[in-house]
C-alpha positions as CSV (number, residue, x, y, z in Angstrom):
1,X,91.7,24.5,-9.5
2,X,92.6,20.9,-10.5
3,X,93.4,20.1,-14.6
4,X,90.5,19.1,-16.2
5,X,90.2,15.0,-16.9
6,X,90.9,14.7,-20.6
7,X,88.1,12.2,-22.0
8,X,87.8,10.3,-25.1
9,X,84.3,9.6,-26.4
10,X,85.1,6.8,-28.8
11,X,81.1,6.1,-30.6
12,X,79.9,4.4,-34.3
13,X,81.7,1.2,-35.1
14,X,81.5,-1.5,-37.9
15,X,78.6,-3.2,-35.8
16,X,74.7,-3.0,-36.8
17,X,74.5,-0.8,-33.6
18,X,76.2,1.9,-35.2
19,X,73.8,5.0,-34.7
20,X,72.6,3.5,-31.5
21,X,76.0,4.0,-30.6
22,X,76.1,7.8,-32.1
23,X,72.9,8.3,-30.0
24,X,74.2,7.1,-26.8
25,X,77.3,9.1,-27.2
26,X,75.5,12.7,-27.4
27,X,74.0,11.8,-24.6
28,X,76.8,11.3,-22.5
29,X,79.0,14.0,-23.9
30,X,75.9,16.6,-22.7
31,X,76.3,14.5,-19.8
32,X,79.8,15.4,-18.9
33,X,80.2,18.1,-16.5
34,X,82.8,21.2,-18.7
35,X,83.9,22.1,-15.6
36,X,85.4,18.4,-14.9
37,X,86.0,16.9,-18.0
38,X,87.9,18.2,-21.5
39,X,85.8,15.9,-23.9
40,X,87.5,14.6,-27.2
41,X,85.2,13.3,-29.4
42,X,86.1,10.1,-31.4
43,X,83.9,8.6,-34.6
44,X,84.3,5.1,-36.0
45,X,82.9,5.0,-39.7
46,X,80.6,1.9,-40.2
47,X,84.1,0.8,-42.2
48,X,86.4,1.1,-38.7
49,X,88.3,3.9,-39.7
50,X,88.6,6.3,-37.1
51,X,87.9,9.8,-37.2
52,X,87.3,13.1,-35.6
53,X,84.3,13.0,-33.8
54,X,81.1,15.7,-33.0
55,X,79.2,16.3,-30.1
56,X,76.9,17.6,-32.0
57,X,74.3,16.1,-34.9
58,X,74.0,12.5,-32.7
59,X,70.2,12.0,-32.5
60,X,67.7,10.7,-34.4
61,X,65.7,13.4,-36.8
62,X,62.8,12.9,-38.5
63,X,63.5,8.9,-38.6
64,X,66.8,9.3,-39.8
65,X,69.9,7.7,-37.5
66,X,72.8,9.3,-37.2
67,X,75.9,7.9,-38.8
68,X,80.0,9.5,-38.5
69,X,81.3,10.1,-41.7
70,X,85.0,10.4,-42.5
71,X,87.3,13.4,-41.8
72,X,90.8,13.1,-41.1
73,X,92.2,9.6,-40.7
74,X,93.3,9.3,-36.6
75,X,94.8,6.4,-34.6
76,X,95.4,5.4,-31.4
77,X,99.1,5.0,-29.9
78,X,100.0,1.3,-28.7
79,X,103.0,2.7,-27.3
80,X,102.3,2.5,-23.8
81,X,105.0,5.2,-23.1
82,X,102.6,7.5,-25.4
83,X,99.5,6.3,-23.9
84,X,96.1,7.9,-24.7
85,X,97.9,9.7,-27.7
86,X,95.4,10.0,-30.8
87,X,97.6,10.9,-33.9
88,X,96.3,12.7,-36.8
89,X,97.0,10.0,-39.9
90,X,96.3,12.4,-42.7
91,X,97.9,15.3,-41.7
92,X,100.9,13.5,-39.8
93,X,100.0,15.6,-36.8
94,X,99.1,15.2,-33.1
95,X,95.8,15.5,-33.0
96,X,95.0,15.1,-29.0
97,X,96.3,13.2,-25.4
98,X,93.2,11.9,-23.2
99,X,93.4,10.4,-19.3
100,X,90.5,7.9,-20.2
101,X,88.2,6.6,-22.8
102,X,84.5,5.8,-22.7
103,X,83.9,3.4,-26.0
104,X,80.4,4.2,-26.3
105,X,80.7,1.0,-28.6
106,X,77.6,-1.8,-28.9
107,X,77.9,-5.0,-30.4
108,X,80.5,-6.9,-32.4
109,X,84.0,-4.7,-32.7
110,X,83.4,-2.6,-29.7
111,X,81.1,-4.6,-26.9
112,X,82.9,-7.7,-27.6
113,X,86.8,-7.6,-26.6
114,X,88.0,-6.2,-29.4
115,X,88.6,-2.5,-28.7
116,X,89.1,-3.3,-25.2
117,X,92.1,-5.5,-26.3
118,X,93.6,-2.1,-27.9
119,X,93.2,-0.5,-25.2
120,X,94.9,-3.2,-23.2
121,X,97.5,-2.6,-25.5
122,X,98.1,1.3,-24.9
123,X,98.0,0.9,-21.2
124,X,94.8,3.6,-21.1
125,X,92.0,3.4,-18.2
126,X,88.4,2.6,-19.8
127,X,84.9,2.7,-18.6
128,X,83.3,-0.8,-18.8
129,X,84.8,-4.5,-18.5
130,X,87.7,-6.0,-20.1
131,X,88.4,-8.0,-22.8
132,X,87.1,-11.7,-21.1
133,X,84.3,-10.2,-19.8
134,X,83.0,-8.3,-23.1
135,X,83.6,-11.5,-24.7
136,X,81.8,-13.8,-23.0
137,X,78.9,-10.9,-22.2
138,X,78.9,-10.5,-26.3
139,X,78.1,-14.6,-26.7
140,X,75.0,-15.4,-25.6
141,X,75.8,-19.2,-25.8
142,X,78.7,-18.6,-23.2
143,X,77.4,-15.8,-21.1
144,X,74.7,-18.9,-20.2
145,X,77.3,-21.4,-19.7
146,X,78.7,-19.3,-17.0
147,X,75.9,-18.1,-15.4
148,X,74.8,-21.6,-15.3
149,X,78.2,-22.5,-13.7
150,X,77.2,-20.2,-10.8
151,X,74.1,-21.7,-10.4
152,X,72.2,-18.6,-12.0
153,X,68.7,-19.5,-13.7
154,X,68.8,-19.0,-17.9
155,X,66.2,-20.2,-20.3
156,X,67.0,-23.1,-22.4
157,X,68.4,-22.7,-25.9
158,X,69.7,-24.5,-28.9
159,X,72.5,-23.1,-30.9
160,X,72.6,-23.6,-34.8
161,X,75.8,-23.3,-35.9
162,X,76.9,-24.8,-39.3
163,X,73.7,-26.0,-39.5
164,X,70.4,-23.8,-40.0
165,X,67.3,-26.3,-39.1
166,X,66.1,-28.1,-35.4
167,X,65.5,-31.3,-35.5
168,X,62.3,-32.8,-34.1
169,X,63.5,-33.3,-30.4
170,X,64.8,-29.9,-30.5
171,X,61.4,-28.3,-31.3
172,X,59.0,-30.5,-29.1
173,X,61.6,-29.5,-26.6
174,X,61.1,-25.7,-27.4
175,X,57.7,-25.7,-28.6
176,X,56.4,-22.7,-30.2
177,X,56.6,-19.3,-30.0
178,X,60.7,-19.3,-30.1
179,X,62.8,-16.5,-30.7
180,X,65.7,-16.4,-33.3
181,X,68.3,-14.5,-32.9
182,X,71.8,-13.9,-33.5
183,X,74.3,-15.2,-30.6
184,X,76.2,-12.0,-30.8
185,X,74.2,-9.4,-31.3
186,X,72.3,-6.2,-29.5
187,X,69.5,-4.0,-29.7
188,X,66.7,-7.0,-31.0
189,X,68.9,-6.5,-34.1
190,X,67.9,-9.9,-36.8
191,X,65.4,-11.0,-34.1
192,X,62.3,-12.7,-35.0
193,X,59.3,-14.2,-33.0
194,X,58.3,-17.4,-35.2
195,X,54.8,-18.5,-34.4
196,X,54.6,-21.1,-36.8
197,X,57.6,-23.3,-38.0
198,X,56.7,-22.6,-41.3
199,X,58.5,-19.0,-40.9
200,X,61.6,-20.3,-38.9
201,X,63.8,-20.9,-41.7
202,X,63.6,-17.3,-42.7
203,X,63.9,-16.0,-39.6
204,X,67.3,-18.3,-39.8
205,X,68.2,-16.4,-42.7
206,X,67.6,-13.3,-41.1
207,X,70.1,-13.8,-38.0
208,X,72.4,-15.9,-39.9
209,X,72.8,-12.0,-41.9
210,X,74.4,-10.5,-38.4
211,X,76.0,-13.8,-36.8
212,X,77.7,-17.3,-38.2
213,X,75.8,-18.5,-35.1
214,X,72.6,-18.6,-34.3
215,X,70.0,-18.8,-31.1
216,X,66.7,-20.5,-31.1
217,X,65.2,-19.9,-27.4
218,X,61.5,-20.7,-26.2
219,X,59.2,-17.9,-25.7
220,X,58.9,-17.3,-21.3
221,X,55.6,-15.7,-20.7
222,X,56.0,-12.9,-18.1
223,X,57.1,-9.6,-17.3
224,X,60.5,-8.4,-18.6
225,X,62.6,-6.5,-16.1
226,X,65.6,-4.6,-16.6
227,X,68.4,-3.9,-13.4
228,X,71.4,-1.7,-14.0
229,X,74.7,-2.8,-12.0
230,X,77.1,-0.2,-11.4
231,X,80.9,-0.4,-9.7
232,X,82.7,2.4,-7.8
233,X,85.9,3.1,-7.9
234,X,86.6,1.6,-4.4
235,X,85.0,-2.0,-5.9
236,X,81.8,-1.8,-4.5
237,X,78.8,-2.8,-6.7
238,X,75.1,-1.7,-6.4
239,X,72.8,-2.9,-8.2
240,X,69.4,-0.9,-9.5
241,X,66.0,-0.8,-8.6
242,X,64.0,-3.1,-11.3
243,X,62.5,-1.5,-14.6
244,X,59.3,-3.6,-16.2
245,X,59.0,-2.9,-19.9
246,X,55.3,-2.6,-20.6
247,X,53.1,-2.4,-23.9
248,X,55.5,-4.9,-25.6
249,X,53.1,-7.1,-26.9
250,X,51.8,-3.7,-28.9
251,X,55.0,-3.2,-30.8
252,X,54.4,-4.1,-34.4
253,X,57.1,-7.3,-34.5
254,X,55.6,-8.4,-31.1
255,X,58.6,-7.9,-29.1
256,X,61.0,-5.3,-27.6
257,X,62.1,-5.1,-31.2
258,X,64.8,-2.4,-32.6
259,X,61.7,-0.1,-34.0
260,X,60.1,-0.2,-30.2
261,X,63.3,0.5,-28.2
262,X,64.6,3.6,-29.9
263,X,62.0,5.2,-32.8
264,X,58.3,4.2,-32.0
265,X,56.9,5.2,-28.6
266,X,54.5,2.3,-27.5
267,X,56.6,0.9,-25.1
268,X,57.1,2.3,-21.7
269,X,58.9,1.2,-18.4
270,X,57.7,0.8,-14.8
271,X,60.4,2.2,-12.5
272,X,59.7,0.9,-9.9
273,X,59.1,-2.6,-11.1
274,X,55.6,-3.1,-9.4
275,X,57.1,-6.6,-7.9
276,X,57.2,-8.1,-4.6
277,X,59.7,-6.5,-2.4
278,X,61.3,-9.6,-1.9
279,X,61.6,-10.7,-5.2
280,X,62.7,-7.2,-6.5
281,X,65.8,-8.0,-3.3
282,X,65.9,-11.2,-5.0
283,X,66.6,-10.0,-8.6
284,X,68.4,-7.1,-7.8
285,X,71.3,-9.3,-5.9
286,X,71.3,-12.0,-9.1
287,X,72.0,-9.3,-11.1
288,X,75.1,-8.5,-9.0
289,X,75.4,-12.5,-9.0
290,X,75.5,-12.3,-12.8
291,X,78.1,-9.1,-12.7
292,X,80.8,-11.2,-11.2
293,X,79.8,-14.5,-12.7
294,X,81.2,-12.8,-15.9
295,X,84.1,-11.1,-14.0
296,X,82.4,-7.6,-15.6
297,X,83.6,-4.2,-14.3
298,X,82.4,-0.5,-14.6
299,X,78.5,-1.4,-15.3
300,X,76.3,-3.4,-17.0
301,X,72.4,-4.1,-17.5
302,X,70.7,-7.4,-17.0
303,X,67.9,-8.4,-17.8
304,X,65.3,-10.5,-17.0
305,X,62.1,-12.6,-17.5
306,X,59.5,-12.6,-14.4
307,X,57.2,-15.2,-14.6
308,X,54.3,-16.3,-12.5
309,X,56.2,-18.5,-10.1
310,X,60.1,-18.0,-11.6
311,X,62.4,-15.9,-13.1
312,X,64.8,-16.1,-15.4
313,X,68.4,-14.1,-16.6
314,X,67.6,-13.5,-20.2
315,X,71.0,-11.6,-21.1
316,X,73.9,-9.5,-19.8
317,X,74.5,-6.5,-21.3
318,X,78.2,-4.6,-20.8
319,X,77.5,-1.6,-21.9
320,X,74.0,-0.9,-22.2
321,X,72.6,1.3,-24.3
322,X,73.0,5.3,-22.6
323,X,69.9,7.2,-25.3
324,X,67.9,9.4,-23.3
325,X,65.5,6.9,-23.2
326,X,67.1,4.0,-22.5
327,X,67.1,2.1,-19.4
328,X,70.2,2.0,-17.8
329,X,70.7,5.4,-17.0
330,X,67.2,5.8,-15.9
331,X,67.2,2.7,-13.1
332,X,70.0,4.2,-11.6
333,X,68.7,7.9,-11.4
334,X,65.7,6.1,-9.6
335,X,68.1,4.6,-7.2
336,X,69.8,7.9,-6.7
337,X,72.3,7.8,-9.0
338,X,71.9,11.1,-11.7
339,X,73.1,10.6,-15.1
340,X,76.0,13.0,-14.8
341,X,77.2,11.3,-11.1
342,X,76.9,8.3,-13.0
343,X,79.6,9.2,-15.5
344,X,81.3,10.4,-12.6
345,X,81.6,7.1,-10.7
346,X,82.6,5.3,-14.1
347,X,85.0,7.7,-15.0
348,X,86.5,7.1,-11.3
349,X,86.2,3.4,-11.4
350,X,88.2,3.2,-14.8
351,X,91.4,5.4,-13.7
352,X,91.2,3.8,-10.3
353,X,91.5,-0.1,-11.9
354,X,94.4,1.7,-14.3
């Protein structure tokens, strides 16, 4: 029988997407098949210090998220002689050696470049794309500017940065319902849905709390349809069949809000999207479109707004939320693709790009 693949787990972060992180990580460690993979569980405190991890204790209970407190201070060799050596800090021990890492990391410090820059660094194959990709996939404001560059349809936008009001052009030009949100951001995190311009400068407030910069984008009318992209290890890319997110307009804020994606249970997805055939082939190859637009690799989700008579790429996500209920694993088990053959393919793809 073949060694075992030694896998880090690396979940938390200093991002507001801290427990969704936790979350998504028990999910795929009871993902992993034991008789593949040795899983080594890694926890980032909502400080950054890194820890010893748990596969255990990662889901929501009774409203409460999970969060990684602090053991045993560990780090990372740079050394790519030592590569995918974690060193035990406190006790000036090793503490484990891995083949890969998944960094089950959302939002700013982890979805961004950042951690896939250290890992650049130490030479170590990792599941998701690198450090140009998770940057520009992080920034709204540039993932549109290069999707726009490849001729890809995006809703309009203005960005406030050093600055926190529109001027009057800007909002005839958006009209009203807009969104605010933060430009670097996940998980509806310091989103609002302003109705009245009255509320928009404390909706400002509210995203200028996560981001130093800001987006205002109109409201688009329509269904909104999720598509996971997935690369094998031999470079091919598939791309899901469509999820539509339905009762949205019955979550509390309004929107696909943090609330309605992971705690409350109002909203529910479609899967099959119940679109035209040809549109859903239409969507499904943007997506893939939008994958190498951003030069992404591993996976990622995209999303989208369906409208009456267009469609449009609403963001880019590079590594989508993995909950039990969340989306990207569940489009691609409706394609054919089960959670755990899922990991499989990613863990492939990452030592095969090494």
């Amino acid at each position: 029988m073949s060694e075992k693949i030694r896998v880090a787990v690396v979940y938390g972060g200093r991002s507001s997407e801290h427990s969704v992180s936790c979350i998504s990580a028990g999910a795929i460690m009871k993902h992993l098949d034991p008789a593949k993979y040795t899983v080594v569980p890694i926890g980032i405190t909502k400080d950054g210090q890194w820890t010893p991890g748990t596969m255990e204790g990662l889901e929501i209970v009774d409203g409460v998220l999970p969060e990684v407190t602090m053991g045993d201070e560990l780090a990372l060799s740079l050394n790519p002689e030592t590569k995918g050596r974690f060193h035990n800090v406190t006790q000036h021990s090793h503490f484990a050696e891995v083949d890969v890492i998944i960094p089950v990391l959302h939002g700013p410090y982890g979805e961004d470049g950042t951690v896939q820059g250290l890992f650049e660094l130490s030479d170590i194959p990792y599941v998701g794309a690198g450090v140009l990709a998770s940057s520009a996939g992080m920034d709204k404001e540039f993932t549109k500017k290069l999707l726009t560059a490849e001729g890809l349809p995006v809703a309009p936008e203005v960005i406030l940065k050093g600055r926190t009001e529109l001027s009057a052009d800007e909002k005839a030009q958006l009209g009203l319902p807009v969104f605010v949100k933060p430009a670097r951001g996940g998980s509806s995190i310091g989103v609002s849905k302003v109705t009245d311009w009255a509320e928009f400068s404390r909706a400002v407030e509210v995203a200028f709390e996560s981001d130093n910069k800001v987006l205002v984008e109109p409201e688009i009318v329509g269904a909104e349809v999720e598509i996971g992209v997935l690369e094998y290890a031999d470079g091919s890319v598939i791309a899901s069949v469509p999820a539509q997110l339905n009762g949205i307009e019955e979550a509390e804020e309004g929107f696909y809000d943090f609330d309605a994606k992971y705690i409350d249970e109002g909203v529910s997805a479609q899967i099959p999207a119940p679109l035209d055939p040809d549109l859903i082939q239409t969507l499904r190859e943007t997506a893939v479109s939008a994958f190498r637009a951003l030069g992404c690799e591993g996976l990622s989700r995209v999303d989208f707004f369906v409208t009456k008579d267009a469609f449009y790429i609403n963001e880019i996500n590079t590594f989508p939320g993995f909950t039990p209920i969340s989306m990207y694993p569940q489009v691609l088990a409706a394609t054919g693709v089960d959670y755990a053959a899922l990991l499989d393919a990613l863990i492939e793809g990452a030592m095969a790009r090494a």
